[in-house]
C-alpha positions as CSV (number, residue, x, y, z in Angstrom):
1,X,-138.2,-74.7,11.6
2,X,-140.6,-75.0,9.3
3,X,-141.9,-73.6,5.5
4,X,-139.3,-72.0,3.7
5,X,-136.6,-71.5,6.1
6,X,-136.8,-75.2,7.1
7,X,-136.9,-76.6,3.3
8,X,-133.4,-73.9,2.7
9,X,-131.6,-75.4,5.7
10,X,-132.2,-78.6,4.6
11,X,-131.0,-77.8,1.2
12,X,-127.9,-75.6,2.3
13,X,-126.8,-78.6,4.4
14,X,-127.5,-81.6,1.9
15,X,-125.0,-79.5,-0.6
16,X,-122.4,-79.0,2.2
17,X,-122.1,-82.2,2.8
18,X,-122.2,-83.2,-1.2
19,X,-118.9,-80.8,-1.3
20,X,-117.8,-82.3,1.7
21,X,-118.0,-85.7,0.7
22,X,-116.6,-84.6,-2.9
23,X,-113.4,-83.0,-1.5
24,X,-112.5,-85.5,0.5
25,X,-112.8,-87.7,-2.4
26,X,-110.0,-85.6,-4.0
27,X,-112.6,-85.3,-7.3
28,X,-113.3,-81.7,-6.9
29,X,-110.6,-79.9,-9.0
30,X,-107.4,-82.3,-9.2
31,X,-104.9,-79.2,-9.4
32,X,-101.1,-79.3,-10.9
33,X,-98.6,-79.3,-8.5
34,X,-94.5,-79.1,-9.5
35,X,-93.1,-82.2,-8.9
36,X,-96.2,-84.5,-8.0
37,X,-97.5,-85.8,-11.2
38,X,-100.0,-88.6,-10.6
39,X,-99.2,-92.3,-11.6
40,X,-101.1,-93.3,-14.8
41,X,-101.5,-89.7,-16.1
42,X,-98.9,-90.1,-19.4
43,X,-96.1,-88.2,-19.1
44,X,-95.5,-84.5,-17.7
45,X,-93.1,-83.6,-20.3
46,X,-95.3,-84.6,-23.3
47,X,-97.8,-82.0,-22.5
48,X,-95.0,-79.6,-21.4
49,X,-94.4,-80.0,-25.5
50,X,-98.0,-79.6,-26.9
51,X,-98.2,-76.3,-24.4
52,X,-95.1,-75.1,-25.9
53,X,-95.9,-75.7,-29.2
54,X,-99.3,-73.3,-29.0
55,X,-98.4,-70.0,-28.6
56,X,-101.6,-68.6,-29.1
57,X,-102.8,-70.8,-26.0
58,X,-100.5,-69.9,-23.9
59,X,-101.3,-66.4,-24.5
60,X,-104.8,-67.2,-22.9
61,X,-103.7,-70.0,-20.4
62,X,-100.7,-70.1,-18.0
63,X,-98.6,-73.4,-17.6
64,X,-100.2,-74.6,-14.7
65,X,-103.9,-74.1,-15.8
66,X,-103.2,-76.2,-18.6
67,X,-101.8,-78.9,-16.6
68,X,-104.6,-78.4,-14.3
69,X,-106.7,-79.6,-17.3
70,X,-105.0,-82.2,-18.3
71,X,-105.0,-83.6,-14.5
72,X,-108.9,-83.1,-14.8
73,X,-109.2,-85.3,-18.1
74,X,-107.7,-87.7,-17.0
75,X,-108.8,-87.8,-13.0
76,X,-112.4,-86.3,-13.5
77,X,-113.7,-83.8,-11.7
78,X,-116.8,-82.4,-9.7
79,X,-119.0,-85.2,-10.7
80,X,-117.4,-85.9,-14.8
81,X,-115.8,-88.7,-15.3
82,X,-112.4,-88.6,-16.1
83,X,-110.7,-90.7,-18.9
84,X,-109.3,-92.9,-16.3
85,X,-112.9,-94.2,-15.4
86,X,-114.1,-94.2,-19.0
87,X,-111.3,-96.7,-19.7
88,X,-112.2,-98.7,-16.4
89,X,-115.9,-98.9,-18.2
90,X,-115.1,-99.6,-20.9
91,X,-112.7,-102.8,-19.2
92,X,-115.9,-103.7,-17.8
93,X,-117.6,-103.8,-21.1
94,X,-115.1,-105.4,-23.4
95,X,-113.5,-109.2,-23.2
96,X,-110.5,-109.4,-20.8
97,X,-108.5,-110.3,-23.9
98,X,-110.2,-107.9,-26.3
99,X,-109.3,-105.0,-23.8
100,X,-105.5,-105.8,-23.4
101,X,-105.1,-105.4,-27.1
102,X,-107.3,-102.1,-27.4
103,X,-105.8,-100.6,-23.8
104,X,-102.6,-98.9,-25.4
105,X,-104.9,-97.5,-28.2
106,X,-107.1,-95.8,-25.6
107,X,-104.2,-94.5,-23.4
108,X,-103.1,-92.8,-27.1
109,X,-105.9,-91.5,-28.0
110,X,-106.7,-90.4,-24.2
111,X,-102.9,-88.5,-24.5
112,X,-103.8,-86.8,-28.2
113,X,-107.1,-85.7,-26.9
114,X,-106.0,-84.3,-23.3
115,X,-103.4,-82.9,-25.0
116,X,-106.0,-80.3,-27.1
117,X,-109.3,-80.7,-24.7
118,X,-107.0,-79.0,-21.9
119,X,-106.4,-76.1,-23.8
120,X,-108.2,-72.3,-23.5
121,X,-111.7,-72.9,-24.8
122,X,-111.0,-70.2,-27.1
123,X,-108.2,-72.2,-28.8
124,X,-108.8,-76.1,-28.6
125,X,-110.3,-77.6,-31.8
126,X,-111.5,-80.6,-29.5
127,X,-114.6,-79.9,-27.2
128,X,-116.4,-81.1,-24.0
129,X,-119.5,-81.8,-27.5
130,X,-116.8,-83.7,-28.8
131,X,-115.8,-85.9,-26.0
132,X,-118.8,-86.8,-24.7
133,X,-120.0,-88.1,-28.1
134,X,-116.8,-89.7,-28.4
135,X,-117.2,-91.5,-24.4
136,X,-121.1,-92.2,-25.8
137,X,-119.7,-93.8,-29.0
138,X,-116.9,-96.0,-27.6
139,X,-119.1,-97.1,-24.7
140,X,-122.3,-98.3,-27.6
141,X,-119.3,-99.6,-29.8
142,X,-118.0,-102.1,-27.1
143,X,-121.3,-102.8,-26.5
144,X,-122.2,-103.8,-30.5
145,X,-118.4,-105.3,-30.4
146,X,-116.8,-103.0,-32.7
147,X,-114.7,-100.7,-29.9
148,X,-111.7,-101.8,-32.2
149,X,-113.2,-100.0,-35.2
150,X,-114.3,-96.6,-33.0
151,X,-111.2,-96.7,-31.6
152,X,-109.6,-96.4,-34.8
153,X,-112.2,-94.1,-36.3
154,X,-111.7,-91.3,-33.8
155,X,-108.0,-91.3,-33.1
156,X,-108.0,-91.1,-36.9
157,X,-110.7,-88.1,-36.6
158,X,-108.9,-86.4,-33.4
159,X,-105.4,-86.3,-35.8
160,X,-107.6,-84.9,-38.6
161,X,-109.1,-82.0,-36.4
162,X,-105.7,-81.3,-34.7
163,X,-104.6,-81.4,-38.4
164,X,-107.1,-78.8,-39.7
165,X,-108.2,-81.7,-42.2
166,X,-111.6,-81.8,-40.5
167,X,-113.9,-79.1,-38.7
168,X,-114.9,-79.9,-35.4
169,X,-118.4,-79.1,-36.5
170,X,-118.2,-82.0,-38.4
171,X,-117.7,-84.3,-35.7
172,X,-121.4,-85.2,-35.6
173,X,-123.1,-88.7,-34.2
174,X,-124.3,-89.4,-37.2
175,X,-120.7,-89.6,-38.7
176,X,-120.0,-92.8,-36.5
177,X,-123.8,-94.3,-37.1
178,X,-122.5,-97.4,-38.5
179,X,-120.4,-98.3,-35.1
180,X,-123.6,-98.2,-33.3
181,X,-125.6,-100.7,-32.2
182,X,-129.0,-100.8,-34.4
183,X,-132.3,-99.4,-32.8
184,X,-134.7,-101.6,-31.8
């Protein structure tokens, strides 16, 4: 097989197996499942509380899709990182003894942020935009050795955008410019 037809095959197969080797991963699409909520994932009954508190999410979103969200925050899926694997980075990236005081201040601000990220996108105030700035500051923070301060800074924002205190259209790189490290 050659030309066209050859170069499609080749294609066609290459993704199968990228799926393949994706869903036997379990990274595809963690889904919510009654009764099998996954170790290190905060608890179930927190975000049974910020669902119930929402009405006008759950008039767009069931139960289960939200939980499916939360699951994929926190697990990843497809090929984005969850927030499990940013705070593995981020271990990697920080002192030993400089994570172990910053670890329960990224489990919080991973639960605050799951907890409106996994909502209808017509409803959450907190954004894949959002996050990944957020991921790209802590990661350059740790790096420049001020995670403590980003950590800080955004759990502060993320209350002030659940709040209504702050548009999420402010949440903007240049607002954490000082956390960065300087260019060269």
């Amino acid at each position: 097989m050659g030309g066209r037809l050859g170069m499609a095959m080749r294609v066609a197969v290459l993704v199968a197996v990228l799926v393949a080797a994706l869903a036997s991963s379990g990274c595809v699409m963690p889904k919510y499942r009654k009764g099998e909520w996954p170790e290190g994932v905060p608890a179930e009954t927190y975000y049974a509380q910020v669902y119930g508190a929402d009405p006008r999410n759950a008039g767009k979103q069931t139960h289960e899709e939200y939980f499916d969200w939360v699951l994929r925050f926190y697990k990843g899926y497809g090929v984005v990182l969850g927030w499990q694997a940013q705070e593995s980075t981020l271990a990697k990236i920080l002192a030993a003894d400089e994570y172990v005081v910053l670890s329960p201040q990224l489990a919080y601000l991973g639960q605050i942020v799951a907890g409106e990220w996994a909502k209808h996108n017509d409803v959450r105030r907190i954004d894949n935009e959002i996050l990944i700035l957020w991921g790209n500051v802590l990661r350059s923070a740790a790096k420049g050795k001020k995670a403590g301060e980003a950590v800080e800074r955004i759990v502060q924002d993320a209350h002030a955008v659940l709040a209504n205190e702050l548009e999420k259209s402010a949440i903007k790189k240049d607002r954490y410019e000082d956390l960065l490290p300087a260019k060269q």
